[in-house]
N, C-alpha and C positions, 0 to 999 in steps of 0.2 A: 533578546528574543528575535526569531524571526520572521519576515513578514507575514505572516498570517496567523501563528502565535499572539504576535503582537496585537493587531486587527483584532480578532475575536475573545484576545484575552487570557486565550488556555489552549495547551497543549492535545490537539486530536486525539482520542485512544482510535484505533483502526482493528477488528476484530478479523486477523489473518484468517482466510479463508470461510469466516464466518464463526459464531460460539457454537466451539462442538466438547463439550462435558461428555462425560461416558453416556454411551448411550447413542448419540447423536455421530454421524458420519460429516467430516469436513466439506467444504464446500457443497451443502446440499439444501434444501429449501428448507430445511426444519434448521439446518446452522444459521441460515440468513434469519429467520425469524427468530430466534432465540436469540441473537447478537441485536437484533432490533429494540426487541423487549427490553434487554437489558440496560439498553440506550448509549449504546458504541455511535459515536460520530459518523465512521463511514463501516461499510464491511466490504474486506478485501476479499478479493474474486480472481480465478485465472479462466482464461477460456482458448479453448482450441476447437479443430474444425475436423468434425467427421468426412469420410472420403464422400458421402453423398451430399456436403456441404453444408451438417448443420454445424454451427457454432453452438458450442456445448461447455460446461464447466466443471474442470477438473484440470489438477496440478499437475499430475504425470503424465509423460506423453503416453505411458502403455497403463491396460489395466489390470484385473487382475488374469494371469495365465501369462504375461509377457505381450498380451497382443497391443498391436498400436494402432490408438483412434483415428489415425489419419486413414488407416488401412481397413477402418469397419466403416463399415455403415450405421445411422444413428439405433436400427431397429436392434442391432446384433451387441450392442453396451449393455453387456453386464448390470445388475442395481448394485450401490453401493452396501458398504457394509453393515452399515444398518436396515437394507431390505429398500430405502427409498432410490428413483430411480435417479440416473445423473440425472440433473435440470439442464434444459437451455439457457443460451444467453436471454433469448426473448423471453423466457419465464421467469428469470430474472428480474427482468425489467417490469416487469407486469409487476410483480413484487413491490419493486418500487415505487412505481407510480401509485399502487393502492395502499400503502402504507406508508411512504413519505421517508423510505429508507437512503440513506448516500451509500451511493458505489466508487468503489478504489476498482477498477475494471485492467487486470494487467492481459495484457495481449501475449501468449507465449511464443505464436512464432509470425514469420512476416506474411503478406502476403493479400490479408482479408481484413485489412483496416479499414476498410470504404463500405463493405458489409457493416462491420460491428456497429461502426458508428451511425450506421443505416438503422438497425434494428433499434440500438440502446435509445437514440433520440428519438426517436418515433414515438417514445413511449414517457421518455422524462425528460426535464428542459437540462441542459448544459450543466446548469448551477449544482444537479442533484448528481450530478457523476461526472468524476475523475477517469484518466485514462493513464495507464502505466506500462511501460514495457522495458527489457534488458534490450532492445533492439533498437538503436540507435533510427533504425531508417522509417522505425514504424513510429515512432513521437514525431521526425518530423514527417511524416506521410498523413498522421492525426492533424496535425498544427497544417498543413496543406488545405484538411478539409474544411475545417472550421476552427481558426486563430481562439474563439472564444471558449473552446473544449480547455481546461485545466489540464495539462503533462504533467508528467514525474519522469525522471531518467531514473532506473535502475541499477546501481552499482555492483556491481560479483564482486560474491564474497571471495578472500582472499584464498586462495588454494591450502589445503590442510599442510603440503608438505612444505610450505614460503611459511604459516605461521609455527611450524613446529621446531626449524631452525634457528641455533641459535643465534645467527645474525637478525633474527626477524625485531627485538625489540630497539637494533641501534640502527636497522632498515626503517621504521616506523617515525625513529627519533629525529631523523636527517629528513625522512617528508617533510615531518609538520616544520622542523626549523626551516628548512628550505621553501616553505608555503604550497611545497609540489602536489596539489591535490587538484588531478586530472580532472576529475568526476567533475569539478564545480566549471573548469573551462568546457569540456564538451555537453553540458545542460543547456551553457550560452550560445554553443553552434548549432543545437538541432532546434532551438525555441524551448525547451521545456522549459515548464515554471519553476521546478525544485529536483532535487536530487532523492532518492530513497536507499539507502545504502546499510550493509550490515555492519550491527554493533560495535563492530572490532575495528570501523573505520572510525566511529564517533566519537576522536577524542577530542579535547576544549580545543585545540587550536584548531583541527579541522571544522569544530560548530564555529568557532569566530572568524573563519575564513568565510563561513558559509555568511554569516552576519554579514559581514564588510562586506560582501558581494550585491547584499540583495536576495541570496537565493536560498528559500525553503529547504528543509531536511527531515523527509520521516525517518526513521530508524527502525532497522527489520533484524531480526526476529526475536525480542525482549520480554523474556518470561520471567527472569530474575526481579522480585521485588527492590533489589539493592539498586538494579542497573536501572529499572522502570523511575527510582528517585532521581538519580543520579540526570535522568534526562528530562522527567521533567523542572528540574531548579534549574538547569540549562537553558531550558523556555524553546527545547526543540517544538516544529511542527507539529509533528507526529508521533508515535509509539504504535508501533505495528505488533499485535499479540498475541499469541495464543491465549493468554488469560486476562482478556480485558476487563472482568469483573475487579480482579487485585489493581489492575490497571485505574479504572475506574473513581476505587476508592480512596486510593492512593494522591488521585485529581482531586477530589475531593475536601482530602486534608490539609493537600497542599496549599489548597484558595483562599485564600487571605479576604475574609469582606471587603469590600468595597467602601471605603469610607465616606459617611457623610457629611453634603456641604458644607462649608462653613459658613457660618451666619454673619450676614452685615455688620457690621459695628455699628454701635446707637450711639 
């Protein structure tokens, strides 16, 4: 297991971008609430910044029509697909402070880490939100502001045409023998606490590398119930999902009681 696995006993399920069932648009307050309900450990979030500087949450940098957030203003965003409006970051957080929800808060680009963290704490203490990014300078720019804020390093996934090659599975084979797993050395130069990486990197020797280091591993983006087992008998961190409910139940069955005491001998 590792360390926080271990600590709490059970593998995080993480509701990517929040539980959005038909019906429901990602990343939006009614996905945060419904992933809460349902009783996801944390709910993962991305957030980016309108040109008039609000930090806002959504995955792509453009919306619908091609246009880019950076380039609107917050009044001129579109509502999502289900007719609700994007949320802020700060309404987010409101979110959480009144319902005791944990945030995965990934930062999509550099720049406004000292805001975010401005707004998200303002509102929840440290313990109730994570902070996550692919950008190296913004974990540690986070670990700058306050050492106590929990990082993730984001690992990219591997490019379609590196795994569609047929050198990719004896590329793969020569990593793990060789121990060559980057991700877990630059987690320990920028201060993050663990790594988050996709699927296709989380094979056993790269989780025992991760073991033997010390260093945490959620696992993105795991919808397959075969793969969702497969990681937690691993005793990964996390499970980052689109369908945290299969997720869920899955933790569930996997949990072995807890066994009691044993009694003194008379």
């Amino acid at each position: 297991m590792d360390p926080v696995s271990q600590t709490t006993g059970r593998t995080q399920v993480l509701a990517h971008r929040g539980y959005h069932p038909t019906g429901i648009a990602e990343n939006s307050l009614g996905a945060f609430r419904a992933g809460q309900a349902l009783g996801v450990d944390l709910l993962e979030l991305d957030v980016r910044r309108t040109r008039d500087g609000v930090l806002v949450i959504h995955h792509d940098a453009e919306v619908d029509g091609g246009r880019k957030i950076a380039d609107l203003d917050y009044a001129q965003l579109p509502p999502l697909s289900d007719g609700q409006p994007i949320p802020t970051l700060a309404e987010v957080a409101d979110f959480a402070r009144s319902s005791g929800a944990h945030l995965a808060v990934e930062l999509k680009e550099k720049g406004y880490e000292r805001e975010a963290m401005a707004q998200l704490f303002a509102r929840v203490p440290t313990a109730q939100a994570e902070v996550i990014s692919f950008n190296r300078t913004s974990v540690t720019a986070v670990e700058g502001i306050d050492p106590s804020i929990r990082t993730g390093l984001l690992e990219p996934r591997l490019p379609e045409w590196l795994r569609k090659t047929p050198l990719y599975p004896a590329a793969r084979w020569a990593m793990d023998a060789l121990g060559w797993h980057p991700s877990l050395g630059a987690a320990a130069k920028v201060g993050a606490d663990y790594v988050s990486i996709d699927q296709q990197l989380a094979t056993p020797k790269f989780l025992a590398d991760a073991r033997e280091r010390g260093v945490g591993v959620d696992v993105w983006t795991v919808d397959r119930p075969a793969d969702m087992q497969r990681l937690l008998d691993e005793g990964v961190q996390g499970i980052v999902t689109n369908h945290p409910d299969v997720a869920l139940k899955l933790r569930a069955a996997s949990t072995l009681p807890e066994a009691p005491p044993l009694e003194a001998a008379s």
